[in-house]
C-alpha positions as CSV (number, residue, x, y, z in Angstrom):
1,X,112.2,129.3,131.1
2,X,111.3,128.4,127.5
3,X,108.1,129.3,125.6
4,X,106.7,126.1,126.5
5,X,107.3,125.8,130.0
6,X,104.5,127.2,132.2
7,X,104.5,128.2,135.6
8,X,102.3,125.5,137.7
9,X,100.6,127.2,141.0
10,X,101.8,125.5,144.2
11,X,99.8,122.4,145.1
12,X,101.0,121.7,148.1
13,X,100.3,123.3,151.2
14,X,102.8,125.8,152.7
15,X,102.9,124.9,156.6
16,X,103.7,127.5,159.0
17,X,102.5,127.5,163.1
18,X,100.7,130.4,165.6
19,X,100.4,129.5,168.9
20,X,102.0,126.1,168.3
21,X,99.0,125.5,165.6
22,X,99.6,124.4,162.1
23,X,98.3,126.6,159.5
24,X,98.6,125.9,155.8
25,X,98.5,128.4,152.8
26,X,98.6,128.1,149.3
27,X,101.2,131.0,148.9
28,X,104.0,131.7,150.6
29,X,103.4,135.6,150.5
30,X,100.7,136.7,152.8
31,X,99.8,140.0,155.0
32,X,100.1,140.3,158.5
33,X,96.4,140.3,158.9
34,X,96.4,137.4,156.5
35,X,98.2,135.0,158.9
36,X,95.6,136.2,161.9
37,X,92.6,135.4,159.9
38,X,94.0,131.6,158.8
39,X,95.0,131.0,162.4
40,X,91.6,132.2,163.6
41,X,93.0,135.0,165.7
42,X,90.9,137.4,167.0
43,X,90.8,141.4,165.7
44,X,93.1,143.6,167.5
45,X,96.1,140.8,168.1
46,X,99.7,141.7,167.5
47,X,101.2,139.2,165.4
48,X,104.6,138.4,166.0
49,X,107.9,136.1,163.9
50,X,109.8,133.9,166.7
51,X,113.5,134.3,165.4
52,X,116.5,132.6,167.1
53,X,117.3,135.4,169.7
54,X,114.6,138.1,168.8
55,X,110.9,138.3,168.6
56,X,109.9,140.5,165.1
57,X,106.7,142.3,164.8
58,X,104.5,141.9,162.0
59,X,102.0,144.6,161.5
60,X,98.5,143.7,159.7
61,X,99.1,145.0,155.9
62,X,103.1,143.9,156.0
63,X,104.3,141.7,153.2
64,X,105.7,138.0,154.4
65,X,107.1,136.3,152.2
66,X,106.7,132.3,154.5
67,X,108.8,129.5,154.9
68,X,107.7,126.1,155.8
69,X,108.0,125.5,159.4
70,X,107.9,129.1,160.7
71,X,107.1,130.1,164.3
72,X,104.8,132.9,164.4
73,X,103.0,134.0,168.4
74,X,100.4,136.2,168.9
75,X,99.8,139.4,172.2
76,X,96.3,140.3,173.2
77,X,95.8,144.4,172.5
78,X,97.4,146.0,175.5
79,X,95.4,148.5,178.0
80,X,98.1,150.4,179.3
81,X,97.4,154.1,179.3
């Protein structure tokens, strides 16, 4: 990049889905608890990346680095004791 080039923040929207809802950010990296909160989750939800023969979890303060499209489900807090 040369001296006069500068580094324009993303305008459009970043479109992932959780639950089968849209939800757009303005960056592509985001927390865990980041996601929950823009879906309008509620607290204590596991958050969870649909992959092509796997399910991975997502914990609240992990790093995500999102890609348009992604599938993302959510698991009410368990009670088993």
């Amino acid at each position: 990049m040369s001296a006069n080039e500068k580094t324009e923040p993303k305008t459009e929207a970043l479109e992932v889905f959780v639950n089968d809802k849209k939800v757009a950010f303005q960056t592509d990296d985001v927390t865990g608890a980041q996601i929950l909160v823009a879906a309008g989750v509620p607290a204590g939800y596991s958050l969870f990346l649909r992959e092509k023969g796997s399910n991975e979890p997502i914990s609240d303060t992990e790093a995500v680095e999102l890609k348009p499209g992604e599938h993302f489900f959510t698991r009410p807090p368990s009670n088993i004791s």
